[in-house]
N, C-alpha and C positions, 0 to 999 in steps of 0.2 A: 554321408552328409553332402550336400548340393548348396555351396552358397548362392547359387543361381534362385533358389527356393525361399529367400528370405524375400526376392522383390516383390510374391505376391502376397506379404506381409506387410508393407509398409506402403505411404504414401509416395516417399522419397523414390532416390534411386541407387540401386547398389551397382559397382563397375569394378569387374574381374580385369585382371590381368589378361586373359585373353580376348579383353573388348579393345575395338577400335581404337579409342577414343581413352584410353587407361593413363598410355605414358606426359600423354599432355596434362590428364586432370592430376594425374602426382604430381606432375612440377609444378602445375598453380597452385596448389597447397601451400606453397613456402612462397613467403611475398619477394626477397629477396634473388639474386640469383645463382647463391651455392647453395644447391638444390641436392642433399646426397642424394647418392645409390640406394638406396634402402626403399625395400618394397611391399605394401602391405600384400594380404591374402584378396583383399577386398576394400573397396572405397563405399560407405554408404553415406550419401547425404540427405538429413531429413530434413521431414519436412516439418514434421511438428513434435510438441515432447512426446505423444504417444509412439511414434518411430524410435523415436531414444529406446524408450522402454523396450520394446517390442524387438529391439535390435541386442539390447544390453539382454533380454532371455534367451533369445537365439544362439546367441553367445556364450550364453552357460551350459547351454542344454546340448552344446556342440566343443566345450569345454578348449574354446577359442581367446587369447588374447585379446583386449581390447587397449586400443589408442582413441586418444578425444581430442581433436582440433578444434578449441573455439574460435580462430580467427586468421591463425595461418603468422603469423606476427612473431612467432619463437624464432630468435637468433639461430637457433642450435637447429629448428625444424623439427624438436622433440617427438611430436606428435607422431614424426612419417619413422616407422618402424617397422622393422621385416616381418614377416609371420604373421600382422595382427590384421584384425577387422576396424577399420580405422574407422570411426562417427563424424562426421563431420557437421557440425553446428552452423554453418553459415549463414543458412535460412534460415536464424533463429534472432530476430534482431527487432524484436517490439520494444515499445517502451511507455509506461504509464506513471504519469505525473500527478501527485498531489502536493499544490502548490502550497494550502492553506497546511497541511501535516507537514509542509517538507522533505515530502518522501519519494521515491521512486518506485517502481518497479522496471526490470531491466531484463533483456533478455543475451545470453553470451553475448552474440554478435553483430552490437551495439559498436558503432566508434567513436572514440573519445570527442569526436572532432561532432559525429548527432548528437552526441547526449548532451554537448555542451550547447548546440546552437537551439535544442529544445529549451534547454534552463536558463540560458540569458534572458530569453523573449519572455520569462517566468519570473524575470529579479534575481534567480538563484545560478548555484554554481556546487559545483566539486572536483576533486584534484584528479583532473583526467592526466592520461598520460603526454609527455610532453611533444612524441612524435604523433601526428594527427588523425593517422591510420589505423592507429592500433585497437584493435579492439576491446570491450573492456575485460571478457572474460578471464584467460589469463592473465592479463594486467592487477584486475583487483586478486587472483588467486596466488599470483607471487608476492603478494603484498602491497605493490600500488602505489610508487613513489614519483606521485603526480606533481603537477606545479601547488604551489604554497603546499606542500607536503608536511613542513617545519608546522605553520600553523591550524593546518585541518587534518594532520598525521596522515601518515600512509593509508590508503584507500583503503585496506581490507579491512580497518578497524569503523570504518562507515558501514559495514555489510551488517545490520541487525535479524534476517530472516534469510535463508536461502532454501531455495527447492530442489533435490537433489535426489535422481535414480544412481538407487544402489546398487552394488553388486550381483544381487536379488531379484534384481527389477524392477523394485518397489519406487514408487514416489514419496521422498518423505520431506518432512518442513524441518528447517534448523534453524532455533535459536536459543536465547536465552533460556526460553521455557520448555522447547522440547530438544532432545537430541542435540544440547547442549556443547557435547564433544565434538561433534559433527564441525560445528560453529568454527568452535575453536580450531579444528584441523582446515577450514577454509581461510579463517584470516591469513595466512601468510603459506600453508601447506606447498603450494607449487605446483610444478606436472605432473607431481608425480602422486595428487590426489587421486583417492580410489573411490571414484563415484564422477558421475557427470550434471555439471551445476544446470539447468535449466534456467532459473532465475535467481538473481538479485534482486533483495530490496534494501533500497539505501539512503540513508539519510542527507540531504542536503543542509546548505549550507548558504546565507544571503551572502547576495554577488556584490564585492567589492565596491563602494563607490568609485573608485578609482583604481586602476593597475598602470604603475610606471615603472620603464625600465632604465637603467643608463649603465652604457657602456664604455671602455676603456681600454684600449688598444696599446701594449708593451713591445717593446723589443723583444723577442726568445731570448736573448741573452741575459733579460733580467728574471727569468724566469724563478730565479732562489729568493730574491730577496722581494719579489713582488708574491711570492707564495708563502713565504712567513708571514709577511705584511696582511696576506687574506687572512691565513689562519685567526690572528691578531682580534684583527677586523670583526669576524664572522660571530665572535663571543657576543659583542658591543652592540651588535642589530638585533634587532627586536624579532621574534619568531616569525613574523609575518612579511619577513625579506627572503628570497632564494636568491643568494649569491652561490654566483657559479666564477670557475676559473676554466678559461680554455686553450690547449693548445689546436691551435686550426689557421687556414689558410686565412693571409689576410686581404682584406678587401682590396677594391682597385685601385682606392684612392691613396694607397699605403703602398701598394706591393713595392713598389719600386725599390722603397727604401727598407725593405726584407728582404733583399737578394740573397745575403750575405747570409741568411736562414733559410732559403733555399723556399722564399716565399711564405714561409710560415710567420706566426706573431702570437704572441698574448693577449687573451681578451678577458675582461676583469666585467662581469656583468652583474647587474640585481636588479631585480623587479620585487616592489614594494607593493603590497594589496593594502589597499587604503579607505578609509573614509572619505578622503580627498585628495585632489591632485597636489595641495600647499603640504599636506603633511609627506604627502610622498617624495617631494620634490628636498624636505628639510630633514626627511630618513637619511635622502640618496646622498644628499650632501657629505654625506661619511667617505664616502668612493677618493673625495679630491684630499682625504690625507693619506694616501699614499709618499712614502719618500721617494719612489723613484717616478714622480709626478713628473719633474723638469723631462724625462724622456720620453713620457706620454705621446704616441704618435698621430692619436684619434680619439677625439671625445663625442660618445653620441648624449649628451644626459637632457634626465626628464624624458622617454618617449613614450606619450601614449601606446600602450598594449596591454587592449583588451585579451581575453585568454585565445579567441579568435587567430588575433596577430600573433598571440606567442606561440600555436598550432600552424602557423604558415610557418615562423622561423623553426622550426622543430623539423618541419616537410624538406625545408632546405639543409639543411644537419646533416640528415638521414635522407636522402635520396629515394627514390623509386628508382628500381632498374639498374643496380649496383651490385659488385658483390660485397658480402659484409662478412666478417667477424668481429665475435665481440667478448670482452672480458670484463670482470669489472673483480673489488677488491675495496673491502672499508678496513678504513686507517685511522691510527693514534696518533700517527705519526707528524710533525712540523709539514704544510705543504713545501714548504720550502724544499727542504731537501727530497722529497717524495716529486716535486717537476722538475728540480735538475736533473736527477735520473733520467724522467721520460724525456725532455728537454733532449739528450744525447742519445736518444733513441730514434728519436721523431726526426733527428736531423740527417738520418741514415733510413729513413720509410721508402719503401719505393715509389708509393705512392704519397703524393700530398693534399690529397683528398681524407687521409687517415685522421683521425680527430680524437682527443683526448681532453674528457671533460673530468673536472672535478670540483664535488659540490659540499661546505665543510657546511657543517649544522650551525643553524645560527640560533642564536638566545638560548638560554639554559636548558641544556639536557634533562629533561623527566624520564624516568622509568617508561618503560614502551608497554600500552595493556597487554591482558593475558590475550597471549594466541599462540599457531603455528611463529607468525612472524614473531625473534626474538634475539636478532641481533645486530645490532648499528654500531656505529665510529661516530670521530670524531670530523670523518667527510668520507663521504665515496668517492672511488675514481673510476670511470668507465674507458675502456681503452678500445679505440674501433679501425681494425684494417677497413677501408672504403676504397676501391676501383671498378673501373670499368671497362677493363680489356683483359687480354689472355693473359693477365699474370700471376696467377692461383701460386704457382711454388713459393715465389718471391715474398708476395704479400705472407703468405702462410708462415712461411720459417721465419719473416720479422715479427708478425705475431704473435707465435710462440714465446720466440725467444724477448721481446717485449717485457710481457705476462710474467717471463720465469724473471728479468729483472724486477720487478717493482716487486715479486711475492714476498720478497723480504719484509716490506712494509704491510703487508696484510694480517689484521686478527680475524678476517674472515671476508666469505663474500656475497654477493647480492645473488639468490637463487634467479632469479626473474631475467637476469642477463650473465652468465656462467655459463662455459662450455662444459657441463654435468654427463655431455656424452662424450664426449674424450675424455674424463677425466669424472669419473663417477665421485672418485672424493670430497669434489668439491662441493659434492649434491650439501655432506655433512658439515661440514666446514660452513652453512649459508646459516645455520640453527645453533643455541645455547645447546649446550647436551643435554639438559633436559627437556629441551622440547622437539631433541630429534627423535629421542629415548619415546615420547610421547607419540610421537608420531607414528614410530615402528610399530608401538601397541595399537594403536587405533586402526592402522591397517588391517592387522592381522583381524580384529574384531569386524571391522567393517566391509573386507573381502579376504577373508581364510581361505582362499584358492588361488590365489596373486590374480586377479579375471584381470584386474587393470592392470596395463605397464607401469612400473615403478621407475624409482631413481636408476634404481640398479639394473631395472630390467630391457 
């Protein structure tokens, strides 16, 4: 076998290990910049779905591992695995709008940040991801816990049709009415789905007449008693608020008087999607019963933000050109005593660029539809090492060690941001047992040769 022999196969381009030009294109695969060691057999990037195919046969008939990057955008860098023939999607980024059906069609490598600025100028909207880069491929296949999440549910339950080469080679449709399971193993299945999605089609949703946000700025010190108060809080708002709680650096206008935290602070946010800005503004009203108001050090409330602005705050969060890890873990548990903990973590980070959000579900909990995706809390928390100098060990062993504090409070965690390659258990631990049980089955049916990397693989 000659992987050299696939390039006069496709449109794209395939790039060996012994090309020139190899070890740069693997690091740009990962956006971030903890870029592992891990090295494919071969880089192909196509050009179109027929290269997919054409690439996923080659593959079999050469009885090769296959990796699928839709966008480069995985924490963990999933995608970049030893041994395999990696696909790379990135020149796959169309998108087709029917305004009057409210529908899409979408291609992987899509970012949240096009799709959205195509649908606003359309009236319409859906729950892209909240950093603005991301692409949506993996986004909607880890499930897709976009802004207004609470009221237009996690993205993957918007996927009604997907087009996906199989194991096979084959091009085949998934949905309700054909290949059904298929479906179902896309809403929330993850990386470690065994097929490559080509297109989305997905149902939209009318844009907001209004999106407001307002913010509130804490001591770290009160971090217990202003995280109960959220948890509290988050029942009482109506599904179409994302209230979020953050541990992060505080602004300029504060820092001074966060020394004592080592510049850090509490910030108590929600963004209201509204019919209007009166009703948004008489939602947010809820924010100022806080008890430990009298210590409030900053209030931004009422701020217009369109989902636009809330994809520039999301670019400042999450940086470009940083190193990240990332954990996340959903809890039952009171916020309260779930950010004291981090609270005395964060006060020992070595960096203060590190940022810990958590986001408790607001208005009453429904049953989550039939999918892969099939387990939620009563809030997520995302825990993120962020620097950007030589301090890999340091960052690393607080992260860890981070992680293993809060896992107490964990009934499970978020597949879509979980380091599932250090710690493959967590892959099971992100699904209900039956629907991981379900999952193991589908694979097997759907590539009884492992072609695709797995969880485990």
């Amino acid at each position: 076998m000659e992987l050299s022999s696939l390039r006069s196969r496709i449109r794209g381009t395939v790039t060996l290990p012994t090309d020139s030009g190899y070890e740069h294109l693997r690091r740009s695969l990962v956006w971030h910049l903890q870029v592992p060691e891990r090295r494919p057999r071969a880089i192909v990037r196509v050009a179109d779905v027929e290269d997919v195919i054409e690439t996923v046969r080659f593959a079999r008939a050469n009885r090769l591992k296959l990796a699928i990057r839709g966008g480069g955008h995985s924490w963990v860098a999933f995608s970049l695995r030893d041994d395999t023939l990696l696909i790379d999607l990135d020149r796959l980024d169309r998108v087709t709008i029917d305004a009057k059906a409210q529908r899409a069609a979408i291609q992987p490598a899509v970012s949240g940040r096009e799709l959205n600025r195509l649908l606003n100028a359309q009236g319409l909207a859906f729950p892209v991801g909240h950093c603005p880069t991301v692409p949506m491929s993996g986004f909607i296949l880890n499930g897709g816990l976009g802004w207004n999440f609470n009221a237009w549910g996690p993205a993957c339950f918007s996927v009604e049709e997907a087009k996906v080469v199989t194991a096979d080679g084959e091009l085949v449709a998934a949905s309700a009415a054909r290949n059904s399971d298929l479906l179902w193993a896309i809403r929330g299945g993850g990386p470690g789905f065994f097929g490559v999605i080509v297109e989305y089609s997905l149902k939209l949703y009318p844009a907001p007449g209004a999106i407001v946000s307002s913010n509130y700025f804490y001591p770290l010190e009160r971090a217990q008693s202003v995280g109960a108060w959220a948890s509290e809080l988050a029942r009482k708002l109506p599904r179409h608020v994302e209230l979020t709680v953050l541990i992060t650096a505080a602004p300029p206008a504060i820092a001074d008087r966060c020394r004592s935290a080592r510049g850090l602070a509490m910030l108590v946010s929600a963004t209201a999607f509204c019919a209007g800005a009166s009703e948004a503004a008489l939602t947010l009203s809820a924010l100022e019963s806080c008890p430990a108001a009298n210590a409030c050090l900053l209030k931004e409330p009422n701020v217009a933000t369109p989902i636009d602005a809330l994809l520039d705050m999301g670019g400042m969060a999450w940086p470009e050109r940083h190193n990240f890890l990332a954990d996340t873990l959903w809890t039952d548990s009171s916020l309260g005593e779930v950010l004291a903990s981090a609270r005395d973590r964060f006060l020992a980070a070595p960096s203060t660029k590190s940022l810990l959000v958590a986001v408790p579900s607001t208005g009453a909990r429904s049953p989550l539809p039939d999918g892969a995706y099939s387990l939620n809390g009563e809030a997520l928390l995302l825990c993120y090492a962020i620097w950007d100098d030589a301090s890999h060990a340091a960052n690393a062993q607080w992260h860890r060690a981070t992680i293993a504090a809060l896992d107490r409070f964990a009934i499970g965690h978020y597949v879509g941001e979980s380091d599932i390659v250090a710690d493959p258990r967590r892959a099971e631990r992100c699904y209900s047992p039956a629907a991981w049980k379900r999952l193991g089955e589908l694979r097997r049916k759907y590539d009884p040769d492992g072609r695709f990397v797995g969880h485990f693989a």
